[in-house]
C-alpha positions in Angstrom: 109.8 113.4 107.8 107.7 110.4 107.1 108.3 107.3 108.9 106.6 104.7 107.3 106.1 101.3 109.4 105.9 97.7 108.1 103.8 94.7 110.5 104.5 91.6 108.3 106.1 88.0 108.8 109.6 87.8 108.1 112.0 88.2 105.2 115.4 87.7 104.2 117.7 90.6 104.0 117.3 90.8 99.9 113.3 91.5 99.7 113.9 93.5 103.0 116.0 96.0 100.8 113.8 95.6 97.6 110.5 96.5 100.3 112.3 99.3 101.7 113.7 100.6 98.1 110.3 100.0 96.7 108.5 101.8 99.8 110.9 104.7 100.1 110.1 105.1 95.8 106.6 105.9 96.1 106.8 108.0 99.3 109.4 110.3 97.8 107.5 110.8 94.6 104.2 111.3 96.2 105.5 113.8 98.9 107.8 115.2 96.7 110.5 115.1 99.8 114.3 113.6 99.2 115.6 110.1 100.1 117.1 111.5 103.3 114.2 112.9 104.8 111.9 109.5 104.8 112.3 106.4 107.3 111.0 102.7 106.8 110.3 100.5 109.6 110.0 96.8 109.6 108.3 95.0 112.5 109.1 91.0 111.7 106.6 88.6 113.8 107.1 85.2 113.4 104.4 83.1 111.7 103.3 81.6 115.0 102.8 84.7 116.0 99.7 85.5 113.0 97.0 84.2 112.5 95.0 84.8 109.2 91.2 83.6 108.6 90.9 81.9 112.4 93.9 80.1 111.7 97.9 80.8 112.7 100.4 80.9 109.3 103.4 78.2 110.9 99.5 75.8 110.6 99.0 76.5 106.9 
């Protein structure tokens, strides 16, 4: 079962389930395994909280 995990910034609940539609697409055609058996993760961090080049997003 393949549990696949996403570190990003947050989204709104629509991308959120295009990502994990999108995501669960390729991992079922590549391992050739049904829907059921895979698992997508999302790990939200605010933009404070990542910085990018020496430089935090929320300062862009």
């Amino acid at each position: 079962m393949p549990i696949v995990t996403i570190q990003a910034r947050a989204l709104p609940v629509e991308k959120k389930r295009d990502l994990v539609a999108k995501v669960t697409d390729v991992v079922e055609e590549t391992y050739e395994l049904p829907r059921e058996a895979i698992t997508v993760l999302i790990q939200e961090y605010p933009a404070e909280n990542i910085g990018v080049a020496g430089q935090l997003i929320s300062d862009r």
